[in-house]
Each structure stands twice: as structure tokens, then as C-alpha cells.
N, C-alpha and C positions, 0 to 999 in steps of 0.2 A: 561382105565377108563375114563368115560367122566369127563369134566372139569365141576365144581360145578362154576354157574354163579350166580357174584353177582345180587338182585334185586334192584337198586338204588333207591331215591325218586322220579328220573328223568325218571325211567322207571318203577313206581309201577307197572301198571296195566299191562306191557308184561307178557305175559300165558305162553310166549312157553320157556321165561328162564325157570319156573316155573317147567312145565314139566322136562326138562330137568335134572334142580333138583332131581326129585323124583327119575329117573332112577339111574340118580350116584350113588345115596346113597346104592342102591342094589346090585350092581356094588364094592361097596367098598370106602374108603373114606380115604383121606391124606389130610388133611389141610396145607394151603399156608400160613403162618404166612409171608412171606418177605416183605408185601406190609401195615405192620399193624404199624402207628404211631399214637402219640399222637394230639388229636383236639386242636384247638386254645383256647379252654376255659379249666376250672377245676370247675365245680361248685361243689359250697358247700349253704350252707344254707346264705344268704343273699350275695350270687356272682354266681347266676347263669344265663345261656343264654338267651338274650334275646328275649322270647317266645309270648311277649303279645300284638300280631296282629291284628290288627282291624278285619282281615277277615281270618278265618279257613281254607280255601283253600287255603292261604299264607301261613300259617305254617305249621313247618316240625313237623308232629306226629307220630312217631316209635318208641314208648317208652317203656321199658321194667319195671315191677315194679318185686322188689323185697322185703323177708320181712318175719320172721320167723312164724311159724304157728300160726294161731289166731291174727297176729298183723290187719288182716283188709285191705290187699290187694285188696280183690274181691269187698269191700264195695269200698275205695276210687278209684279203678279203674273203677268200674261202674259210681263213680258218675263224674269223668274226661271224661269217654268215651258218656255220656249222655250229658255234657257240651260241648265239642269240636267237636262231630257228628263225632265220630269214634268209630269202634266198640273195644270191650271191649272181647280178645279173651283168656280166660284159658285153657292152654291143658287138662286140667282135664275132659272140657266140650265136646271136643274134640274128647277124646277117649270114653268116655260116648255115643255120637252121634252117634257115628261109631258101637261101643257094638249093636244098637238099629237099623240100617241099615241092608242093605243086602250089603254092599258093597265088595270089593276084600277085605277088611281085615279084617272084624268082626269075620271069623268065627277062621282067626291064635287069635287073639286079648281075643276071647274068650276061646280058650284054654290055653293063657298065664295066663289072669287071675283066670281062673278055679285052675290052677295047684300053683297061688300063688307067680306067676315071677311075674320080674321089666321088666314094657312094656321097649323095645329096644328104642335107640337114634333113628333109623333109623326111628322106626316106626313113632314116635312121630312126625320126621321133615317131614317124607312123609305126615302125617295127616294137619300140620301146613302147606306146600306146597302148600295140596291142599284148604285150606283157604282160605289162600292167592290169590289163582290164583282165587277164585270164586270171591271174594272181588276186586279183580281187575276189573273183568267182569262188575262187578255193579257199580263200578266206586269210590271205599271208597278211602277215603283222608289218610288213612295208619291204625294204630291200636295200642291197647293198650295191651301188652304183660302179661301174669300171669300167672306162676306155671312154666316158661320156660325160659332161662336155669339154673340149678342147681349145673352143673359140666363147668368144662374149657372145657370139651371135647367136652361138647353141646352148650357150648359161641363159638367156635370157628367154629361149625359148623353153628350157627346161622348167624354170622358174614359173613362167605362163601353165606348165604340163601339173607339177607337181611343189611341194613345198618338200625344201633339203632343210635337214634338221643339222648336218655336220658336214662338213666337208674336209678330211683327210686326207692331210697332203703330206706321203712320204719322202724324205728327201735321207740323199746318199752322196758323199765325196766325190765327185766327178772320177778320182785314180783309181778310186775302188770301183767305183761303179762301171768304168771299161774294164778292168780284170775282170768283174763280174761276168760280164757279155760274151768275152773274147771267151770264158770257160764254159758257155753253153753248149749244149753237146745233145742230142736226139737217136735216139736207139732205131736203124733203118727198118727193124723188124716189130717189134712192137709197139712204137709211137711212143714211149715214153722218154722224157724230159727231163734232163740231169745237168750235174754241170760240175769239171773236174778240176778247177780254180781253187786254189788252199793260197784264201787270201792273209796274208798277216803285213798290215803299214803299221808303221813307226807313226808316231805323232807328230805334228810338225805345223810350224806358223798358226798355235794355236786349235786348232786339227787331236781328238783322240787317238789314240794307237785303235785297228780296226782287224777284228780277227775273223774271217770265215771259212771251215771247214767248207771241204768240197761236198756235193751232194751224188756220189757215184752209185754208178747199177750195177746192179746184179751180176754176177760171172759170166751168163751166159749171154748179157747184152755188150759186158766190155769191147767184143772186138765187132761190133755192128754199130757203134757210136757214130754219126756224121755230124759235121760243122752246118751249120748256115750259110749260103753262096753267101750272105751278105753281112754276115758276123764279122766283118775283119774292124782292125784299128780306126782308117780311115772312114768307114761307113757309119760305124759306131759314134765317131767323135761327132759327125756333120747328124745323123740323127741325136743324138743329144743336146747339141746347140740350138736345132731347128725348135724340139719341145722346149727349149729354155725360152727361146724367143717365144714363143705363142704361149706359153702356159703363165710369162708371168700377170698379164692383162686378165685373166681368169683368176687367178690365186687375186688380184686385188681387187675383182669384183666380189670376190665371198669374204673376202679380208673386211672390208667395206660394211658388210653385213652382216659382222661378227660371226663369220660359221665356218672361218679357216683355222685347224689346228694345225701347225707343222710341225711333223716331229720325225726328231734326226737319228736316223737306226743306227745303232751305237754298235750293231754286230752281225751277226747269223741269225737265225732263228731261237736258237736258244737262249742265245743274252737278248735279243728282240723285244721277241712275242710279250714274256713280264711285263717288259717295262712298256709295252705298247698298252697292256692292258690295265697298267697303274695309272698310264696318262690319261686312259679314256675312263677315269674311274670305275673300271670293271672289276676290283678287287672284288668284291662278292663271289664271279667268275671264275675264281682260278683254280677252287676245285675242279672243273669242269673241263681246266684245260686238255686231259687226257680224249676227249670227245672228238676233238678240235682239233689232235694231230695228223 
């Protein structure tokens, strides 16, 4: 089997690690944990590394965001990745692209999902592989990670792919975080993404009082809003448990390696994003916040 090469910061943009990669994985796959220690930091919410560079191309960006469904992932990663001028990469979108390709895997990818399987690790890292190595070509300062990895098996194989400088784990009140879901809402005509939830909790057992304006559309999508077939209570609760159960063996594999920060959104976007960007010492940043909305 070939040997799975790391991608360092020092050597983003090498292809031919890259490639190399992809082969292995097809080939088969034994991860090398011998070489895996703890980083000189431990960040937590007001101790974490020192990130806030005058200049973007100085800093190291390979951050992975993590974060139960509906917590807002793909909102605060976008708005990081529009801020730091990295791109903003969710396998979701990924395998979506590929679906729509002619590529060498659209058409197994399309039989996986026709028949209702869980796309493979393999797939998934050869897809991200080849991201990466494009990403390289163009010359991107690294990227901003979402929906990857989920299990230790796909941390470890990440691990083997590329070096995570941060690992970003958003966490939200479990009451908020179903009000959240349940106010999900999709415009049947233009695809857009709303949600019409005005959340306001009380504090409680310890717990802040949690305020979130709703995010509605436009006039002329109000009456073209549809639900999720699978947005309800019950579907919501059992996917949120399911990622609690699988995510916390992952949060203590980067825990382990000092490169888990948790940090507990204290609101909407608006009371958020700040304090999201004081944690990750991006105070420098906050002029720029207007870039970013």
C-alpha cells in the first residue's frame, strides 16, 4: 500500500502528495497514530491561539468546524471564510458537485445514493483530495473545513491527508437548538433558506437567557415557504442525539491534541459573530466585519 502523505502548511499547495493520496486510499488504508502528540496550546474560550495577524497570508488557516445540526456551521464558516480569504469547503457541497459532473465518480456516487447508502470515507477523502490539490494550484492560503470529520476513523484519516491547525466546535442548548430546526423554512421557488423561529429562553439551571430573531424572506417568497418532510420534533430530537453520540469521540480526539475550542453561541448572529471573533482573537478583523455579512 502506498504511504498516505502528510499535506503540511509548509507544503499546501504540493499536487503530487495530493495525488498520491487518492491512490492509497483505494489501495486500502492503516493509519499511523505513532507520530500523534499533544500541540503546545489547549484552547478553550478566552485561551486560545494566538491567531490575530496583521496579514492573512501569515496565518495558519486549516480549521475544521464542528457542531450539531442546525447549530450554523455553514453560516459562520462562510462568514470566516469571506473574512480571512479562504475558502469555505463542506463535503456536502462536494459530493453534490461531483453528483452534477461527469467525473470518474459521479456515476458509482450516483448509484450509492440512488440505493440510499452512506457515501464511503474513501470516497469522501478522495473528493476532498481532489479540492485540495485544485486549491493548491490556485494558490489558497488553506481552508475552512464543514460536515468533515464525523467519526475517529475519518479524523485519523484527515489527520494522515492534511495538518488542522483549529478545530471549532459550535455548541447550542439542545431547546434552542430544536426551536431553531423546527423554524427552518425553504422558499419552493427560489431555493432560498430562511427560518421563521423568534426564539427568546429564559435562563435556567444555570443556562443564559438566549435571544434569536427570525431570519424571514422577502414578501414575495412569504407564501412559497415549505417545511422539511423531516424537520419535525421527533426527527430532530433522534438526529441530534445520534451526532451527540458520534461527535463526542471526535471532540476528544482534537481535545487530546489541544486544537478543540468550544464555544457556546450566546445568541443570533448579531450578539454571535463579536464574540465569536474575540474568542478566535480576530479583533484586528472587526473592521472587516461588513465584508463578511
Amino acid at each position: 500500500m502506498a504511504a498516505l502523505t502528510r499535506l503540511s502548511k509548509s507544503s499546501f499547495s504540493s499536487l503530487s502528495s495530493l495525488s498520491r493520496i487518492s491512490r492509497s486510499l483505494y489501495s486500502g488504508f492503516a493509519p499511523d497514530t505513532s507520530s500523534h502528540g499533544a500541540s503546545s496550546y489547549s484552547p478553550r474560550l478566552g485561551s486560545t491561539p494566538n491567531l490575530a495577524l496583521k496579514d492573512t497570508k501569515d496565518r495558519s488557516v486549516q480549521w475544521v468546524f464542528l457542531g450539531s445540526p442546525g447549530v450554523g456551521k455553514g453560516t459562520y464558516a462562510s462568514r470566516l471564510s469571506n473574512l480571512l480569504g479562504v475558502p469555505h469547503i463542506a463535503t456536502g457541497d462536494l459530493v453534490r458537485e461531483e453528483l452534477a459532473s461527469s467525473g470518474p465518480l459521479s456515476q458509482e456516487l450516483s448509484e450509492i445514493v440512488n440505493q440510499g447508502k452512506l457515501v464511503s470515507d474513501e470516497i469522501i477523502i478522495n473528493l476532498l483530495s481532489k479540492r485540495l490539490e485544485a486549491g493548491g494550484a490556485k494558490g489558497e492560503l488553506g481552508f475552512i473545513l464543514d460536515g468533515f470529520p464525523r467519526t475517529i476513523r475519518q479524523a485519523e484519516i484527515l489527520e494522515g491527508v492534511t495538518e488542522i491547525d483549529l478545530v471549532l466546535n459550535l455548541k447550542l442548548r439542545e431547546d434552542v437548538l430544536l426551536e431553531k430546526c423546527l423554524g427552518r423554512r425553504t422558499c419552493s421557488q427560489c431555493g432560498g433558506n430562511f427560518n421563521v423561529a423568534s426564539i427568546n429562553v429564559k435562563g435556567a439551571n444555570g443556562h443564559p437567557a438566549i435571544s434569536m430573531a427570525p431570519l424571514l424572506p422577502p414578501a414575495h417568497c412569504m407564501s412559497k415557504l415549505v417545511t422539511r418532510a423531516d424537520d419535525t420534533e421527533e426527527v430532530i430530537k433522534h438526529r441530534i442525539h445520534v451526532y451527540n453520540e458520534k461527535s463526542r469521540p471526535v471532540e476528544e480526539f482534537y481535545r487530546s491534541r489541544g486544537k478543540l475550542l468550544e464555544f457556546d453561541l450566546p445568541g443570533g448572529i448579531p450578539e454571535s459573530w463579536p464574540k465569536l471573533l474575540e474568542a478566535l482573537n480576530l479583533d484586528d478583523y472587526k473592521e472587516k466585519q461588513s465584508a463578511a455579512a
